[in-house]
C-alpha positions in Angstrom: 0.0 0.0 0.0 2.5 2.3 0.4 2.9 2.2 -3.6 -0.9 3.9 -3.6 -2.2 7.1 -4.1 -5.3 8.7 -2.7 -7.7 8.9 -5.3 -9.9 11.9 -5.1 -13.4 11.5 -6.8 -15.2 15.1 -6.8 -18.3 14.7 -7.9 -17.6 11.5 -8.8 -17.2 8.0 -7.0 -19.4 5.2 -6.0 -21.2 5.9 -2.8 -19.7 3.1 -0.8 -16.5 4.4 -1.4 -17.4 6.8 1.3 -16.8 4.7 3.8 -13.2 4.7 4.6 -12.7 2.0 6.9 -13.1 -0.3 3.9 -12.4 2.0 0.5 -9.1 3.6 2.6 -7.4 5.2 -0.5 -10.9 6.3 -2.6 -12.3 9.8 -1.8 -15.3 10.6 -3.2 -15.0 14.2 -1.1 -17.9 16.9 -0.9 -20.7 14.3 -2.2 -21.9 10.7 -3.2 -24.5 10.6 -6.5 -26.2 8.6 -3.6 -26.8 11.5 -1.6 -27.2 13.8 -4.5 -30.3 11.9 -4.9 -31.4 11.9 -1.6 -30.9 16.1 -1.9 -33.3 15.5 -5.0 -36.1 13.7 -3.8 -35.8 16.0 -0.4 -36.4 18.9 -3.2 -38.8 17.7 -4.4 -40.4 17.2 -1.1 -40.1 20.6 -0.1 -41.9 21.3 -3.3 -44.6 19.2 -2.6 -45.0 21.1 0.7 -42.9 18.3 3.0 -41.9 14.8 3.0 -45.7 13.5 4.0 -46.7 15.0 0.9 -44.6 13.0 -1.7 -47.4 10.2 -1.0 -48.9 9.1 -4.1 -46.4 11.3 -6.3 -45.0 9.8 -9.3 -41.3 10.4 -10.1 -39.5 9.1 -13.1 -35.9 8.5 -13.9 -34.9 9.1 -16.8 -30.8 7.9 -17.0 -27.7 7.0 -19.1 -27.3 2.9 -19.8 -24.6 3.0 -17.5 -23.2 2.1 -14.5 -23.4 5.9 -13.8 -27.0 6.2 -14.7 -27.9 2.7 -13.0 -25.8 4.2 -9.3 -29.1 6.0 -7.6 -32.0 3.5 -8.1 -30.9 1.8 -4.9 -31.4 5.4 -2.8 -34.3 6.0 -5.2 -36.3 2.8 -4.4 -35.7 3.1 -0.9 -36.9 6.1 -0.4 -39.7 5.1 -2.6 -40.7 2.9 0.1 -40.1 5.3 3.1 -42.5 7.8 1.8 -44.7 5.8 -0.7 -43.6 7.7 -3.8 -44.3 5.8 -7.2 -40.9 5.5 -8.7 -40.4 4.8 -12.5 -37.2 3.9 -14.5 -37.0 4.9 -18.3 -33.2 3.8 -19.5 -31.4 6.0 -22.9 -28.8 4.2 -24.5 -25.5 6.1 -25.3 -25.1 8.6 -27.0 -28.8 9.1 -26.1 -29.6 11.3 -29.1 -32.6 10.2 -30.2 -35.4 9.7 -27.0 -38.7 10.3 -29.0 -39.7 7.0 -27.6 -38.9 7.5 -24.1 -40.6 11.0 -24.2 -43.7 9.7 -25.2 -43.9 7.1 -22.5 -43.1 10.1 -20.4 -46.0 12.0 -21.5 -48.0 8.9 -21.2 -47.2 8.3 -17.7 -47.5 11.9 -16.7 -44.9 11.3 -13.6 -45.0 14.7 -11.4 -40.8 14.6 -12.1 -38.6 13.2 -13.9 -34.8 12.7 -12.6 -32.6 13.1 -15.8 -29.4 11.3 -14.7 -28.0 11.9 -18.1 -24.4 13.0 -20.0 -22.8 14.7 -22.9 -25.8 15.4 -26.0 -28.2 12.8 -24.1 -29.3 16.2 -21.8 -30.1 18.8 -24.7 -31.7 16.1 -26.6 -33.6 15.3 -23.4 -34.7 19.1 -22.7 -35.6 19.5 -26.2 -37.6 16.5 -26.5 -39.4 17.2 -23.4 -40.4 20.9 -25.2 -41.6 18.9 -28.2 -43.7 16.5 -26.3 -45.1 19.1 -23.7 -43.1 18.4 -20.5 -42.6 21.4 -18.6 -39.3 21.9 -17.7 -39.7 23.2 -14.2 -40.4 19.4 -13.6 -37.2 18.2 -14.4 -34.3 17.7 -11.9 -30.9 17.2 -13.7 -28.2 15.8 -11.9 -24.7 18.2 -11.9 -23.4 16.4 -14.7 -26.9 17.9 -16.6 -26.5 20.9 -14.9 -23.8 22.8 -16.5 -24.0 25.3 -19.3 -22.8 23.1 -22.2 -25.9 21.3 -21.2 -28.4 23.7 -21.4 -27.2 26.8 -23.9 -27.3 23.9 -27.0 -31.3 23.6 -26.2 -31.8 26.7 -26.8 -35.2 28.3 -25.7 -36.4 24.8 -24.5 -34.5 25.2 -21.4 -35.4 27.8 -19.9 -36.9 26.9 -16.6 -34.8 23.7 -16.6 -33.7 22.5 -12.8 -30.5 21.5 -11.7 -28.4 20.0 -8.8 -25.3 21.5 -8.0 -22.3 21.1 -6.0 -20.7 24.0 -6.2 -21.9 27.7 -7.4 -21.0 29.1 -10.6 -19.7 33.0 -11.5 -17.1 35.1 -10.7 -18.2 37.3 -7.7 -16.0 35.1 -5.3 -13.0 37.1 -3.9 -11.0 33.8 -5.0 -12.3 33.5 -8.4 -11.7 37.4 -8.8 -8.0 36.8 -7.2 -8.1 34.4 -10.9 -9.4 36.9 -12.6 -7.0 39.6 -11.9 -3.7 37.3 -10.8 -3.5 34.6 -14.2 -5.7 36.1 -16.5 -5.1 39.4 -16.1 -1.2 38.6 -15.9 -1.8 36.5 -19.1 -1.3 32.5 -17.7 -4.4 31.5 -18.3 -5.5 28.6 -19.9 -8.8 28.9 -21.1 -8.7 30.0 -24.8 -12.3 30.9 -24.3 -12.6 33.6 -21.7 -16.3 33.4 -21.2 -16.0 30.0 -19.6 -14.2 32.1 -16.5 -16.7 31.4 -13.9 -18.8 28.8 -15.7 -19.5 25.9 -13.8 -17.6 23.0 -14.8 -14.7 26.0 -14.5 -15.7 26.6 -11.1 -16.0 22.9 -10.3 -12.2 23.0 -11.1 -11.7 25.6 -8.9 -13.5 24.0 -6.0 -11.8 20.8 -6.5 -8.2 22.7 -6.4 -8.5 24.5 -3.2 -10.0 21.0 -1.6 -6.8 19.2 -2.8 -4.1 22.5 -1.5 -6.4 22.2 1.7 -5.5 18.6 2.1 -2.0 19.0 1.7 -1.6 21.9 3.4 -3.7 19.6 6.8 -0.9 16.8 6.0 2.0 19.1 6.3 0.9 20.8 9.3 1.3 17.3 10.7 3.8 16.3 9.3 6.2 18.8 8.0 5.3 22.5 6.6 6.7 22.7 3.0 8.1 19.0 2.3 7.0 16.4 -0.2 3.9 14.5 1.7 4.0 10.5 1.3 0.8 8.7 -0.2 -0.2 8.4 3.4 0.3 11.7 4.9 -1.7 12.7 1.9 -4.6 10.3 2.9 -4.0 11.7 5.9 -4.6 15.4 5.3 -7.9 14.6 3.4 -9.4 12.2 6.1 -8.7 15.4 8.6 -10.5 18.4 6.5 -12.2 20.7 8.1 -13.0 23.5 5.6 -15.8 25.4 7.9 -17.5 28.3 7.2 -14.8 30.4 8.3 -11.9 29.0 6.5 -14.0 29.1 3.4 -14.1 32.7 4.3 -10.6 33.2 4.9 -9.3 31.8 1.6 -12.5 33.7 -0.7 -14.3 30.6 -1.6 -17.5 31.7 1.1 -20.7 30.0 -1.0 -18.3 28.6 -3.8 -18.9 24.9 -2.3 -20.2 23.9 1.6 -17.8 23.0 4.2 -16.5 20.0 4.4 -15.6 18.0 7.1 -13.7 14.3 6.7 -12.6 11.7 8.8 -11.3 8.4 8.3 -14.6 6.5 8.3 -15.9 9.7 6.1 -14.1 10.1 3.2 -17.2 12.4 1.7 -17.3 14.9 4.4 -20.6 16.6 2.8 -23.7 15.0 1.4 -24.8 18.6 0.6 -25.7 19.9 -2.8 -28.2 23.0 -4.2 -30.3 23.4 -6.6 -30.4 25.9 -9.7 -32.2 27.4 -12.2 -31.3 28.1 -16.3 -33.6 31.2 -16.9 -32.4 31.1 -20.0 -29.0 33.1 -19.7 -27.3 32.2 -16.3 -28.1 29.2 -13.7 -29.6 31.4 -10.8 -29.9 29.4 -7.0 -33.6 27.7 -5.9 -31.8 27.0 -3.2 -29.3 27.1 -0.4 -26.9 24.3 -0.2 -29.1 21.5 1.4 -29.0 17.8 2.3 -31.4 14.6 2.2 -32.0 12.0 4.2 -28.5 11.2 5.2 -28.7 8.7 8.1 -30.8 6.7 5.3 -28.0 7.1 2.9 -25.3 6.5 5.7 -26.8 3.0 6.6 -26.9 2.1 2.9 -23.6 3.3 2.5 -21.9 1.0 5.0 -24.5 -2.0 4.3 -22.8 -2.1 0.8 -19.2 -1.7 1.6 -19.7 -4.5 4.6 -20.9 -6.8 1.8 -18.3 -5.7 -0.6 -15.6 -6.0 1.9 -17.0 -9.8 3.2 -17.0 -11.0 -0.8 -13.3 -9.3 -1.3 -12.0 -10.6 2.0 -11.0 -6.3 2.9 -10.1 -6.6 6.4 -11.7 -3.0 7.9 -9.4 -0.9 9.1 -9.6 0.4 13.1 -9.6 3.8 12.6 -8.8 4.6 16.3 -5.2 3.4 15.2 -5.1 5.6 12.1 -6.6 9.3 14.0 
């Protein structure tokens, strides 16, 4: 093991791979696509006017073929159950676009959502099909990797109204993203040859995912060393210990960029939380603040799947009173 490297998963990462005590060297930090779709169907609760309400509510979703699109349905069901929503499943096939068909069994089924877990053309297509066929786009809930503007600027007029999750803000009012602003572009380093995508999300996403990386390392070499080369392990080390709060978000001008974060070694996701957003056609404006679902349900289906994974694999857990 001491040949490993931490692998960081922002954004990405199977949900098990949260639990540290068997996934040691996987970090799926700031949030799971499990929990991102808790955060949904908590959304979609408070739209209904709270959890009790999501009774007898159909939701539909709508994903990629994939391993990726196939990842929430466990959360999905289960919460099905919990609060007695109908949930439906509609798969595209890569590249996902052409989804005439599935549209129309949409409008058929007339679900009061639809979750589009979708990637690359399959979300335009989708946004565009659901204009064509009448679907009201207030009523759909991408997840972040629908949620960017490459996703919703090629659908044109069609997406306007489109919903989003999110988990981390867009634009350029953060003192930190001026700082890039000013500091590399202005000084002529940067490397965007398009200089609208400053501040976009998936340039922001960047960003986020940079200062979560220097804050790890900078946690590791307080520990260990202030301004050597960290080890694998004093890496791992500095991003079980995170603690971006509030304040230090603050400090370092990323305030509302991303939520604070807070990992251990059992917790390698430190988060769970996500927002939601808006495309009114120009920019992606905030529905609302950074929120969370039902995590202790998440949590318990978290470690439930990594015990099982770690019993077929033969992963002896590790005691992480030994590694604190």
């Amino acid at each position: 093991e001491k040949d490993k490297i931490p692998m960081t998963t922002f954004g990405y990462g199977s949900a098990n791979a949260a639990d540290g005590s068997v996934f040691k060297w996987v970090f799926p930090i700031g949030t799971t696509y499990w929990d991102q779709a808790a955060a949904m169907i908590a959304y979609i609760g408070q739209k209904a006017g709270g959890g009790d309400k999501l009774k007898g509510k159909k939701i539909l979703h709508l994903y990629h073929d994939s391993a990726y699109g196939k990842e929430p349905i466990p959360v999905f069901e289960a919460l099905a159950a919990k609060y007695g929503f109908e949930f439906m499943k509609i798969a595209v096939a890569h590249p996902g676009n052409t989804q005439q068909s599935q549209w129309l069994q949409i409008r058929q089924a007339n679900p009061d959502f639809v979750i589009l877990w979708g990637w690359g053309v399959m979300n335009p297509t989708a946004i565009k099909t659901a204009a064509k066929v009448g679907f009201p786009r207030d009523r759909i809930i991408g997840t972040w990797w629908a949620g960017s503007e490459e996703d919703v600027i090629p659908a044109g007029d069609a997406a306007k109204g489109y919903v989003s999750a999110a988990f981390s803000a867009g634009g350029t009012s953060f003192p930190v993203m001026q700082a890039i602003v000013n500091k590399v572009y202005g000084a002529g380093k940067g490397n965007l040859e398009d200089k609208s995508r400053i501040g976009s999300l998936y340039h922001t996403r960047g960003v986020s995912y940079g200062i979560i990386i220097v804050e790890a390392i900078r946690t590791a070499q307080a520990k260990f060393g202030k301004g050597k080369v960290m080890t694998p392990e004093q890496v791992r080390w500095g991003l079980e210990n995170l603690n971006l709060t509030e304040a230090r978000l603050k400090e370092i001008g990323a305030a509302g960029l991303f939520p604070p974060i807070k990992t251990s070694c059992a917790d390698h996701e430190g988060s769970g939380m996500v927002r939601f957003q808006q495309w009114d056609g120009k920019e992606f404006k905030a529905l609302t603040p950074f929120m969370i679902g039902d995590r202790a349900l998440v949590n318990k289906m978290v470690h439930e799947s990594a015990a099982k994974y770690a019993a077929e694999k033969k992963i002896e857990n590790r005691d992480c009173a030994k590694d604190a």
